[in-house]
C-alpha positions as CSV (number, residue, x, y, z in Angstrom):
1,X,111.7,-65.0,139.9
2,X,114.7,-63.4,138.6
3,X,115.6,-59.8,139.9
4,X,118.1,-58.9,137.0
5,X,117.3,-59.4,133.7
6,X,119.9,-61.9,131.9
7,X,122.2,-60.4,129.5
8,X,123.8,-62.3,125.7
9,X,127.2,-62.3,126.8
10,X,126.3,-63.9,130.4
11,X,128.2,-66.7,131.7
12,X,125.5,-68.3,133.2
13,X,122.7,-68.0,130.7
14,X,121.4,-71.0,129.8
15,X,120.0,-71.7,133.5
16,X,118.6,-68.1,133.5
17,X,116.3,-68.8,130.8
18,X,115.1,-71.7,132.0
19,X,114.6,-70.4,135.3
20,X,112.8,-67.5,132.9
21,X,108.8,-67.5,132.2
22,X,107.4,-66.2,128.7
23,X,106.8,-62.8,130.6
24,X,110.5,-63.0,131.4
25,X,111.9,-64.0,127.9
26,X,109.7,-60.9,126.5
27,X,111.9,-59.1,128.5
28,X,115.4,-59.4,127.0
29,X,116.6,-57.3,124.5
30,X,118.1,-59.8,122.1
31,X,116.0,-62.7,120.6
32,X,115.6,-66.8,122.1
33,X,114.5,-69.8,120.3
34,X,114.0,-72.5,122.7
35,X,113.3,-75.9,121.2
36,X,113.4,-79.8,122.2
37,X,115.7,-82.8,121.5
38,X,114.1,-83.6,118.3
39,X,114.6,-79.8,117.1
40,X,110.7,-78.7,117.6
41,X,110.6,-74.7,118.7
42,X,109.1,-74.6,122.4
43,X,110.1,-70.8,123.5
44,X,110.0,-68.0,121.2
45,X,110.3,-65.1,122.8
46,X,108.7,-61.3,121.7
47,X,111.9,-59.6,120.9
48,X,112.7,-62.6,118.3
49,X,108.9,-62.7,116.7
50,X,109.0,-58.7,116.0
51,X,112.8,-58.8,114.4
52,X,111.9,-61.7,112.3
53,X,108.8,-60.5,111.5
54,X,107.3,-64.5,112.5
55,X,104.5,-64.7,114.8
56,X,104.4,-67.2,117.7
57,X,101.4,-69.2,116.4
58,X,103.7,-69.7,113.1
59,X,106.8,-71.0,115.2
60,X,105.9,-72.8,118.4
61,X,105.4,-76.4,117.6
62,X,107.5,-76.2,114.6
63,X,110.6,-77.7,113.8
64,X,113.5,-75.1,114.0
65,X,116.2,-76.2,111.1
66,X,113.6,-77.0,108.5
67,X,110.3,-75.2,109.3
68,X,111.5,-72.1,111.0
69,X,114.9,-71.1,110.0
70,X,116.7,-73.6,107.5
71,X,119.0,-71.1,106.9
72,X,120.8,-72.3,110.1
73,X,120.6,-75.9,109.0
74,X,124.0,-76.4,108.3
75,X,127.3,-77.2,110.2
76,X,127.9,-73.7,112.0
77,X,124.4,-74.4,113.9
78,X,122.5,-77.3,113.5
79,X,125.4,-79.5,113.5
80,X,127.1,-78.3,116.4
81,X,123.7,-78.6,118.6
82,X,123.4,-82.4,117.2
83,X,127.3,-83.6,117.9
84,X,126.8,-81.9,121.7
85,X,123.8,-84.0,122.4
86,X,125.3,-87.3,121.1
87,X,128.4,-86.6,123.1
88,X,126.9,-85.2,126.0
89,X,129.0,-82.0,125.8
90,X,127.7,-78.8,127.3
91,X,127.4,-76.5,124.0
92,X,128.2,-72.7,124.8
93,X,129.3,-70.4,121.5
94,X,128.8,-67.4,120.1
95,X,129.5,-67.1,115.9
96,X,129.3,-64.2,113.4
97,X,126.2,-65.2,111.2
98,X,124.5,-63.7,108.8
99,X,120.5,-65.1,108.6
100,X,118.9,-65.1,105.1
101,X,115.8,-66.7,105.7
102,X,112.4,-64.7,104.7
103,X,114.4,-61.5,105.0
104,X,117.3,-59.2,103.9
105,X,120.5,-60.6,104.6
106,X,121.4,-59.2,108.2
107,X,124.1,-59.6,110.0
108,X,123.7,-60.9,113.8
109,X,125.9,-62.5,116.6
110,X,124.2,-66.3,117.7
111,X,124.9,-67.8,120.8
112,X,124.1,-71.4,121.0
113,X,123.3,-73.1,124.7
114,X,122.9,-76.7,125.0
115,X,123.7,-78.3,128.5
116,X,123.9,-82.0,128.8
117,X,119.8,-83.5,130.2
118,X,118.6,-80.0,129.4
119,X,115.0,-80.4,127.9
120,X,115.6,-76.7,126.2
121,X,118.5,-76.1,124.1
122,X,118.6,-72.4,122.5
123,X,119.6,-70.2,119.6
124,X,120.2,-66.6,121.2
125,X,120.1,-64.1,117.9
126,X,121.6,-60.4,119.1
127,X,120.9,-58.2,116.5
128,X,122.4,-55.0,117.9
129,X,126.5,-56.3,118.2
């Protein structure tokens, strides 16, 4: 288990949360969407569900850039996940974003983990930059 509780800006992040149970993602104060290789949401943490006012039950199992959050199907995120996984790249960037998606336009800071054989890449959304 993991003693300190991973921050957004961490270097190291991406292994933290996958080293991270559900009780552990509940945790953080900013919110993850975890999802697989062929974009279906896998980790949703409690911080995320209550900002975006979506319930687990409504996001696990879906598929993130059409289902869950088209508003980040586009070439600033959904792109940039799907050119690092057919290059193999390790994916690690933070954009100014502004989600539109079943709520008022708000303005957040995303930070977008992939790493190469990873079966979890993530969307971080910090609301509070």
């Amino acid at each position: 288990m993991i003693d300190v509780i991973p921050t957004f800006n961490q270097s190291d992040l991406e292994s933290r949360l996958a080293a991270l149970d559900a009780q552990g993602l509940d945790a953080l104060d900013f919110g993850v969407i975890g999802f697989d290789n062929e974009t279906v949401v896998r980790r949703y943490n409690e911080f995320e569900s209550k900002a975006a006012g979506l319930s687990p039950h409504r996001v696990l199992g879906q598929l993130l850039f059409t289902v869950v959050a088209p508003c980040m199907n586009n070439f600033l995120v959904a792109q940039r996940f799907e050119d690092a996984l057919e290059s193999g790249a390790v994916l690690d960037a933070t954009i100014d974003y502004v989600l539109t998606f079943r709520m008022r336009p708000i303005k957040v800071a995303l930070r977008l983990l992939a790493a190469p054989g990873a079966a979890t890449r993530y969307v971080l959304v910090n609301r509070t930059s």
